[in-house]
C-alpha positions in Angstrom: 33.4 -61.7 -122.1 34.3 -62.8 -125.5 31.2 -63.2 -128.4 31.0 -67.0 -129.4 32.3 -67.2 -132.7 30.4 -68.7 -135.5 32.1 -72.0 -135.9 31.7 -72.7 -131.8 27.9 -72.0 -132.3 27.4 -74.9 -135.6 29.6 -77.4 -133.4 27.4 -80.6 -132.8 27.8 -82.6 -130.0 27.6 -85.9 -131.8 28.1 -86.6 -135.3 25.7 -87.8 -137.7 27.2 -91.5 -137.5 26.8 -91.6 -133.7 22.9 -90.3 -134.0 22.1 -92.8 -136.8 24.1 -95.8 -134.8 21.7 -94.2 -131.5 18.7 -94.7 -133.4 19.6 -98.4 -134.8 20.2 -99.3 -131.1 16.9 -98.2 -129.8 15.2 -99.5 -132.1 16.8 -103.1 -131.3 15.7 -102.2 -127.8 12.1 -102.1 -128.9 12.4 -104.9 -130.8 13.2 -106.8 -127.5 10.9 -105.6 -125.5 8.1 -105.9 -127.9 9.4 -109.9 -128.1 8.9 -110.0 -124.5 5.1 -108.9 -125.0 2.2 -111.0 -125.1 -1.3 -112.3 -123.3 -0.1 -112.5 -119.7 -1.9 -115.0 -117.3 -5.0 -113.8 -115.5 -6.5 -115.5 -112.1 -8.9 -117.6 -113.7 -6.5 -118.8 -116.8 -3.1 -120.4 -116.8 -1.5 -119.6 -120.2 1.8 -121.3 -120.5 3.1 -118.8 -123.5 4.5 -116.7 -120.6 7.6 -119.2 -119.7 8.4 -120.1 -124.1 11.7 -119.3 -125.1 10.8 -116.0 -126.8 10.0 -114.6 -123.8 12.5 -115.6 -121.6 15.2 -115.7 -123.6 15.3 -114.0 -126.9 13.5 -110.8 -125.7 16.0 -110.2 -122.9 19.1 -111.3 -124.9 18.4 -108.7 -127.7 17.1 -105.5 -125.1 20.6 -106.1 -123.9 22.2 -106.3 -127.0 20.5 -102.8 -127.6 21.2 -101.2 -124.9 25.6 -102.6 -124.9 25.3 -101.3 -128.3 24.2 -97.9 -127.2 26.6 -97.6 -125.0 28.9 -98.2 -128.0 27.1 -95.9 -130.2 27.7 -92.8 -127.8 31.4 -93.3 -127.3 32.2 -94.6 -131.1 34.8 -92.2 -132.0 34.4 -88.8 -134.1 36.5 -89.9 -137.6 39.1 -87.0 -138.4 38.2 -85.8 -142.1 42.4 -84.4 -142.7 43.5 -88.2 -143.1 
């Protein structure tokens, strides 16, 4: 078997771009779920916060948009530096 050369071994498997667009993304995704929080209705309550817009709509919409953008963000393509 052949030693692994130097340069093999410092290879990353994602660039820097990728890992900061990664991070961005699920940190949108907490975002949305942490919209969709909040005091939930109990047996001897009703609270009718649980059916408002933010909850229903907003929260999902932008969990999604996170986790679309994630997929983006690990197959956004490596730039070639020898332009």
């Amino acid at each position: 078997m052949e030693p692994i050369k130097e340069s093999e071994k410092k290879q990353k498997t994602l660039p820097m771009l990728n890992v900061v667009l990664i991070g961005v993304c699920v940190v949108i995704i907490v975002a949305g779920f942490a919209l969709m929080a909040g005091e939930p209705s109990g047996a001897t309550e009703y609270n009718p916060d649980i059916f408002s817009v933010r909850r229903i709509t907003v929260g999902p919409m932008i969990a999604l948009a996170g986790f679309l953008g994630l997929i983006v963000a690990i197959l956004f393509p490596k730039r070639n530096k020898n332009k």
